[in-house]
C-alpha positions in Angstrom: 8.1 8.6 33.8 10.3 6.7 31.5 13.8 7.8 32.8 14.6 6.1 35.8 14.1 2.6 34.0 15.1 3.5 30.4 18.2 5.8 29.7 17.5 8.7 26.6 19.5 10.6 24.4 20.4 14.0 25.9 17.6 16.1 24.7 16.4 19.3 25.9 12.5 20.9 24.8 11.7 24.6 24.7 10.2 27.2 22.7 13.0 29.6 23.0 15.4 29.5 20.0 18.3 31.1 22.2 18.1 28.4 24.9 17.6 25.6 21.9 21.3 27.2 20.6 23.1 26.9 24.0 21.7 23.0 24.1 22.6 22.1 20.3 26.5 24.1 20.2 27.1 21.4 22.9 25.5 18.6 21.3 26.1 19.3 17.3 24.7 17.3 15.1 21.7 17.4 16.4 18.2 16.2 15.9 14.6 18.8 15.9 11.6 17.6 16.6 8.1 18.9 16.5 6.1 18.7 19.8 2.4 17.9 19.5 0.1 15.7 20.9 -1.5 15.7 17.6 1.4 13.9 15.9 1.9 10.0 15.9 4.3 9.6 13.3 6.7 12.5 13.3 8.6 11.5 10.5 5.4 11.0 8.1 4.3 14.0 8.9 7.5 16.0 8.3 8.3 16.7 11.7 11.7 15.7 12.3 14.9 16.9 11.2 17.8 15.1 11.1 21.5 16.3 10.9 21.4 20.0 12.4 25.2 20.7 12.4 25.6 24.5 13.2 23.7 27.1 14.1 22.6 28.1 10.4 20.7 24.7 10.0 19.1 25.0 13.3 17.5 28.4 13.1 16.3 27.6 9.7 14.2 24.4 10.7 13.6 25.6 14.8 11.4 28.1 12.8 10.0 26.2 10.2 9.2 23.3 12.4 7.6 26.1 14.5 5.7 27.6 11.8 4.2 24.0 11.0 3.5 22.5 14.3 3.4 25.1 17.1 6.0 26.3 19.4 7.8 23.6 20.8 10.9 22.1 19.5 12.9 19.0 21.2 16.4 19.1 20.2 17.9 16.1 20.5 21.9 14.7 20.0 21.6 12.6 16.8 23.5 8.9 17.9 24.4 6.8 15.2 24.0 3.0 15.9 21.1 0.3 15.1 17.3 1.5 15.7 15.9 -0.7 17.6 12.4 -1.0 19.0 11.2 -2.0 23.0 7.6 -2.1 23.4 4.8 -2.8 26.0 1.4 -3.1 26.0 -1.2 -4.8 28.9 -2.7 -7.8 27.7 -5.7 -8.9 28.4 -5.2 -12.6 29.3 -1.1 -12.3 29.8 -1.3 -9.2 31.8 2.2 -7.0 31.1 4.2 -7.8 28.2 7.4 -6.7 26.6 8.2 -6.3 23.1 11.4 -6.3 20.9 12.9 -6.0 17.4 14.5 -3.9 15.0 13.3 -0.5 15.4 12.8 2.5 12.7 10.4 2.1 10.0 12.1 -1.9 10.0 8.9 -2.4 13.3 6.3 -2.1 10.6 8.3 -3.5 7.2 9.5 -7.1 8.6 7.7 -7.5 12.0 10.7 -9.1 13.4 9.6 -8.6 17.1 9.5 -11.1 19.8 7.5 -11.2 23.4 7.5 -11.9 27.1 5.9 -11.6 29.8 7.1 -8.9 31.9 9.3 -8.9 34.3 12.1 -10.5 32.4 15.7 -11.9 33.5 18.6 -10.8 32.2 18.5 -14.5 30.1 15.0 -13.8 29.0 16.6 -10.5 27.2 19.6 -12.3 25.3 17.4 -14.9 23.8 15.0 -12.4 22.8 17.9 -10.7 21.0 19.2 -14.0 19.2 15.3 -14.9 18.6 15.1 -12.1 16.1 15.4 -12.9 12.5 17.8 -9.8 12.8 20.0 -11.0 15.2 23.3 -11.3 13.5 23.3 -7.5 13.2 23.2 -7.5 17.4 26.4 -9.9 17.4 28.1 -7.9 14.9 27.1 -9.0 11.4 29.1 -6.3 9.1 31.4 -4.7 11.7 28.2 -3.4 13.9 29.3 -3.2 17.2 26.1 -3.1 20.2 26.4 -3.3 23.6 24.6 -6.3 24.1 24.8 -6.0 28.2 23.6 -2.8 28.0 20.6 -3.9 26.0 19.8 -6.6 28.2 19.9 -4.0 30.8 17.4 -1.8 28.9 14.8 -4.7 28.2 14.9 -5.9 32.4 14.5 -2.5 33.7 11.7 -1.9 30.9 10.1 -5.0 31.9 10.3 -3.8 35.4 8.7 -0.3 34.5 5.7 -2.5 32.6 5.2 -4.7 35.4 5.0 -1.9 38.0 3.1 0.4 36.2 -0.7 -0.8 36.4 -1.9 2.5 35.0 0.3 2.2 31.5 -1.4 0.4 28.8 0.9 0.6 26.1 4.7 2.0 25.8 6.8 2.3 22.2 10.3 3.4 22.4 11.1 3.6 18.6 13.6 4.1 17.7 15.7 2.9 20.2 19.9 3.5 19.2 21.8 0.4 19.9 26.2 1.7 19.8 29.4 0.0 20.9 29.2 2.6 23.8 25.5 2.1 25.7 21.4 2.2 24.4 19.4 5.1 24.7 16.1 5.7 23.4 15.6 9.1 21.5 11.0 8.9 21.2 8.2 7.3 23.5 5.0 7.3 23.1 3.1 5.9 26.3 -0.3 5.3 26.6 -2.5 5.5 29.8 -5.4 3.7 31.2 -8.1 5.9 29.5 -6.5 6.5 26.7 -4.4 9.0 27.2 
């Protein structure tokens, strides 16, 4: 749903620990995630691993993530760079609206988010970067080096994906890896009209 709008880590989802090898030897390190519909916050709940770096690690926690949550495993490439959060949700009086700010568990500690109404301009995207209270870490506060045009990118063709999708109620990408070389978002959670 997501993909054509918003680029992802490569990732790859199975319950077959010889297919999840073959993904991870060309991805190493890697990230495992549990996949359940039962799950909001994978971390809380102990269902995310991060720093798989050989096959060892991964058949140890492919099976206890298994034994925990059920059969399905993402395996993800772990990217370091800044978490960031996009957002969406349908509001009542505004109608589509996009969200930003420092992703992670940092969404829920400092609140540092900002809105617009969705579609948004490619102008509308850098001042909602330097609106942030954490914006000198997006224009390289400490040696941090993000691709701000690709991240403007990201927040207009989200925005797009919001204002085309009537059925979508609410979207979080978080987190969302900000590097020197491109943004892609490694969870979603997207919420339909109806609640599901």
């Amino acid at each position: 749903m997501l993909e054509r709008f918003v680029p992802f880590a490569p990732t790859y989802v199975t319950s077959d620990v010889d297919a999840a090898l073959r993904f991870a030897r060309a991805n190493y390190p890697v990230v495992l995630k549990a996949v359940s519909g039962e799950i909001v916050h994978k971390s809380d709940a102990g269902a995310v691993v991060l720093n798989v770096r050989n096959d060892d690690e991964l058949l140890h926690h492919f099976y206890q993530l298994q034994s925990r949550f059920g059969p399905t495993v993402m395996v993800q490439k772990q990217l370091k760079g800044v978490e960031l959060f996009v957002g969406g949700k349908r509001d009542p009086q505004f109608g589509p609206v996009v969200l930003f700010g420092l992703g992670g568990i940092f969404v829920e500690v400092y609140r540092d988010v900002v809105a617009r109404a969705a579609p948004i301009t490619e102008e509308d995207a850098f001042e909602m970067m330097d609106e942030l209270r954490g914006a000198p870490i997006l224009r390289g506060a400490r040696g941090v080096r993000v691709d701000r045009d690709a991240l403007a990118r990201v927040l207009v063709q989200f925005s797009r994906f919001m204002a085309e999708s009537e059925n979508v109620e609410e979207v979080d990408l978080n987190p969302v890896i900000a590097t020197a070389d491109g943004v892609f978002a490694v969870d979603a959670r997207v919420v339909l009209s109806g609640g599901s």
